[in-house]
N, CA, C and O atoms as a DFTB+ gen file, in Angstrom:
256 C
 N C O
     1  1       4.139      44.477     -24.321
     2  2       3.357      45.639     -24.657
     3  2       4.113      46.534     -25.620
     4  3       4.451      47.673     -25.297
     5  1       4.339      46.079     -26.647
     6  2       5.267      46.717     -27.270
     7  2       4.511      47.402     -28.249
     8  3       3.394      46.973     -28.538
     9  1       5.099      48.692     -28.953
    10  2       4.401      49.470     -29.814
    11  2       3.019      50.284     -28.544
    12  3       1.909      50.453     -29.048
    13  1       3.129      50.542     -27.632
    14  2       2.437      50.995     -26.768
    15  2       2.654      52.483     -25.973
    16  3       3.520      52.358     -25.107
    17  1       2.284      53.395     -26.018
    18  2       2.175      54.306     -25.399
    19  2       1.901      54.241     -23.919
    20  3       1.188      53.256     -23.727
    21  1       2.235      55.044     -22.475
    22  2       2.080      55.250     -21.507
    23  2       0.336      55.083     -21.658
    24  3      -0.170      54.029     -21.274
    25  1      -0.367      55.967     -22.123
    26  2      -1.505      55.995     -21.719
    27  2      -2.156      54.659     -22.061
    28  3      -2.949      54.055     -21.338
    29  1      -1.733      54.293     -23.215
    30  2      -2.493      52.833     -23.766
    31  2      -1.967      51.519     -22.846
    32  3      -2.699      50.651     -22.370
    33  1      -0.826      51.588     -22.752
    34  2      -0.218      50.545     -21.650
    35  2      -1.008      50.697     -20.032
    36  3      -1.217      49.801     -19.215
    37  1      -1.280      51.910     -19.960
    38  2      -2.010      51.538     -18.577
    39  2      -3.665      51.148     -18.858
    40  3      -4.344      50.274     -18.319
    41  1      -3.928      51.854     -19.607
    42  2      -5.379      51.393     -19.938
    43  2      -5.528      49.766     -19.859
    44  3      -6.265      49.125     -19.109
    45  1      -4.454      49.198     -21.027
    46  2      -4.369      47.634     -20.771
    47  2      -4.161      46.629     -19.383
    48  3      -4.543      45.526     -18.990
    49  1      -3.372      47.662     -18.955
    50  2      -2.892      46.969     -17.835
    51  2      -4.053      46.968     -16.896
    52  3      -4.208      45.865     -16.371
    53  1      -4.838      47.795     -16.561
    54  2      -5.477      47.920     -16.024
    55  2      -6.919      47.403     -16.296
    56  3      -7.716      47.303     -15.363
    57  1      -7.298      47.032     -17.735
    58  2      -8.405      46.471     -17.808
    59  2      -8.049      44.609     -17.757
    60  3      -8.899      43.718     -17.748
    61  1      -6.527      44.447     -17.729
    62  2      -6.026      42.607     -17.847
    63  2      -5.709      42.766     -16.068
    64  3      -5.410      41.718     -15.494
    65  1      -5.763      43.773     -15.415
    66  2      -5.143      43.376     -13.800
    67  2      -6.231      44.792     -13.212
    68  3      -5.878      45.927     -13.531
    69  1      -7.299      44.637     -12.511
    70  2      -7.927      45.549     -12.253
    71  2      -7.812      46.306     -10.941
    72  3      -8.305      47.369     -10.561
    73  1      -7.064      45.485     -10.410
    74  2      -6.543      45.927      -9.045
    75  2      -5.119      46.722      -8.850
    76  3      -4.812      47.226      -7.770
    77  1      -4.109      46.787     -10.263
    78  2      -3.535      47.291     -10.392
    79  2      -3.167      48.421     -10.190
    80  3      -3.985      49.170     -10.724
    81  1      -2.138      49.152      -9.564
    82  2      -2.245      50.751      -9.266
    83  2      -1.257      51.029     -10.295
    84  3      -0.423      50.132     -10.420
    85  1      -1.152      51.840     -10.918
    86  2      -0.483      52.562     -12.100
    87  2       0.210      54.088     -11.636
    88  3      -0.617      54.725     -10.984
    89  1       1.222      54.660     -11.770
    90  2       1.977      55.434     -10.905
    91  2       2.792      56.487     -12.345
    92  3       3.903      56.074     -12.675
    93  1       2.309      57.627     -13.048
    94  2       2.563      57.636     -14.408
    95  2       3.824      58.511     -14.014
    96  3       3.546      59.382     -13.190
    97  1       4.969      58.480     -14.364
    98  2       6.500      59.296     -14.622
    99  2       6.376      59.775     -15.818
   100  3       6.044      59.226     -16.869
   101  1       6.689      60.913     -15.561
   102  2       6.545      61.435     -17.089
   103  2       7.204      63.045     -17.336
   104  3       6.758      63.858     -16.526
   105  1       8.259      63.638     -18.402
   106  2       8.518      64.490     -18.395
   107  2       7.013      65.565     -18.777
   108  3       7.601      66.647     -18.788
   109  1       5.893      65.836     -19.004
   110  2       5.263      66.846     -19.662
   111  2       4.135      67.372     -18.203
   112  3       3.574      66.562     -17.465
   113  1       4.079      68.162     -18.140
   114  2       3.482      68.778     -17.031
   115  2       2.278      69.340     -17.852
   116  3       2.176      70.515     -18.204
   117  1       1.533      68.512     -18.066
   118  2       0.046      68.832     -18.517
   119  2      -1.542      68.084     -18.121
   120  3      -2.033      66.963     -17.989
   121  1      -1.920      69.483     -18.041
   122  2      -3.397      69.068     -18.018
   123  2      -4.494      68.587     -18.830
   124  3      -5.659      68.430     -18.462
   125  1      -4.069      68.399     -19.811
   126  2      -4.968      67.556     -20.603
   127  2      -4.616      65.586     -21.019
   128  3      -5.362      64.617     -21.163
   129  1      -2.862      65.814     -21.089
   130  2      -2.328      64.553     -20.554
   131  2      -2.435      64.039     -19.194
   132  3      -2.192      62.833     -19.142
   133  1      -2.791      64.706     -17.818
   134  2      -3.022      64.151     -16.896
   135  2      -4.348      63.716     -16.550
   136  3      -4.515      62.776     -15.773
   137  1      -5.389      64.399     -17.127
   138  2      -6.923      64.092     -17.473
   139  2      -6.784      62.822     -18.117
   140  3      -7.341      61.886     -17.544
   141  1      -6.036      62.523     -19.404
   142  2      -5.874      61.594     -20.051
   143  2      -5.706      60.291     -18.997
   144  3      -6.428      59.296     -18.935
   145  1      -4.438      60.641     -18.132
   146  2      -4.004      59.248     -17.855
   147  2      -4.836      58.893     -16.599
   148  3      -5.080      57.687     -16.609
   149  1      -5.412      59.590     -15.406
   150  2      -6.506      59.331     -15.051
   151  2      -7.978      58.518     -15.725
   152  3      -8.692      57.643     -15.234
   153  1      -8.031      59.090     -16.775
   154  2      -9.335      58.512     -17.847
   155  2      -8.628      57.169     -17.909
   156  3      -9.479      56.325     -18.190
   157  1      -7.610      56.698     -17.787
   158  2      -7.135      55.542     -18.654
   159  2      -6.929      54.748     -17.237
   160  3      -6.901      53.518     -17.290
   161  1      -6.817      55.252     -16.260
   162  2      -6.704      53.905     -14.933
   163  2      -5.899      54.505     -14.224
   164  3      -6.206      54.321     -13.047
   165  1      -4.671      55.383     -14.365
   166  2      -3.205      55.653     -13.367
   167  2      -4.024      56.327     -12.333
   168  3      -4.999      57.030     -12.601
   169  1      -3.448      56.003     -10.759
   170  2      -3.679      56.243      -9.738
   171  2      -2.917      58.203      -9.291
   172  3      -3.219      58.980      -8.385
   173  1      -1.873      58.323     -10.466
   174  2      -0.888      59.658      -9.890
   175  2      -0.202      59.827     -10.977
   176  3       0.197      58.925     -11.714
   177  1      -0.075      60.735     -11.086
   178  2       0.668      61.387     -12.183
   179  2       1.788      62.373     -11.854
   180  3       1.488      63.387     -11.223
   181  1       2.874      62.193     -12.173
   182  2       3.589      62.745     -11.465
   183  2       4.599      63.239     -12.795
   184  3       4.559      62.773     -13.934
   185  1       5.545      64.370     -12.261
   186  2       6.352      64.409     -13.433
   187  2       7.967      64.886     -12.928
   188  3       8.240      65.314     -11.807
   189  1       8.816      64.715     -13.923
   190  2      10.230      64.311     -13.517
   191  2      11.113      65.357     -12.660
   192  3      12.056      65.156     -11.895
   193  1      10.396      66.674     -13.107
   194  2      10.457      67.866     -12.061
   195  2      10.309      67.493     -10.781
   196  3      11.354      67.515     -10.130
   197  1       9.541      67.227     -10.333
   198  2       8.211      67.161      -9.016
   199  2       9.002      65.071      -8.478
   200  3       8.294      64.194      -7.983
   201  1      10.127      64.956      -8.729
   202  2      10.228      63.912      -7.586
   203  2      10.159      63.510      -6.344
   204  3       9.973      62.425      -5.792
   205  1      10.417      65.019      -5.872
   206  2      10.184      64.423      -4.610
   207  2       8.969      64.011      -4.097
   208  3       8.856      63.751      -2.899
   209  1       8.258      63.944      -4.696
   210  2       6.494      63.994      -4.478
   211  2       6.268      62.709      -5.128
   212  3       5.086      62.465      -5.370
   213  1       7.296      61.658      -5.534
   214  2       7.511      60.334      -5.674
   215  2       7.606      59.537      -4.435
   216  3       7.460      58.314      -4.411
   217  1       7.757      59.979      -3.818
   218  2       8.213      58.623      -2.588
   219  2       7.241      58.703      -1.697
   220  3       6.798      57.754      -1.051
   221  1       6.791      60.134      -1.621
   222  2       5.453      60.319      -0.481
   223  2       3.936      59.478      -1.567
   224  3       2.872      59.142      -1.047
   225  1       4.203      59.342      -2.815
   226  2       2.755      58.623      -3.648
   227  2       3.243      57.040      -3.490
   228  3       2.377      56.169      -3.416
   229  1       4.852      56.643      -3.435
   230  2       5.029      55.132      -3.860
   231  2       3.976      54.773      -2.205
   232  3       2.928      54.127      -2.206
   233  1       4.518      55.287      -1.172
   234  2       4.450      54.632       0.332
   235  2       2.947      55.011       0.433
   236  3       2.499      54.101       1.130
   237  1       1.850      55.893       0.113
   238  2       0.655      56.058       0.022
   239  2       0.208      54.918      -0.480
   240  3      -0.274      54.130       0.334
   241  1       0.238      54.584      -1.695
   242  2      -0.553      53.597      -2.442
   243  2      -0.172      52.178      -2.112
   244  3      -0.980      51.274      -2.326
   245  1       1.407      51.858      -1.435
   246  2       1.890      50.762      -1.138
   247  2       1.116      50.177       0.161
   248  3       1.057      49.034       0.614
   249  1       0.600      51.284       0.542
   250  2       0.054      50.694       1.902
   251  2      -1.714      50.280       1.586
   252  3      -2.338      49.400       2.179
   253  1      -2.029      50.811       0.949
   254  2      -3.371      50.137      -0.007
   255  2      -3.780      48.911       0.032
   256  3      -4.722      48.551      -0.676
């Protein structure tokens, strides 16, 4: 997936694996990028601030 952006890489991923859960890391704490990556397939959006709120989304969705 090279030459690919976060949002475009999940979009793909998600329309080639549909069952896929997508989990977005990301330094920018925004609302129009998190609208984005929702629109595009990611299950959570999370950002590099806000980790600890990583492990309580991995074990949520892992149990899916």
């Amino acid at each position: 997936m090279q030459h690919l952006d976060g949002l475009a890489a999940t979009q793909q991923l998600r329309e080639c694996y549909p069952f896929a859960r997508v989990v977005i890391l990301t330094d920018y704490d925004d609302d129009q990028l998190r609208a984005a990556a929702q629109k595009a397939g990611a299950c959570a959006y999370v950002t590099k601030q806000d980790l600890t709120g990583l492990d309580s989304i991995v074990v949520r969705f892992a149990a899916l």
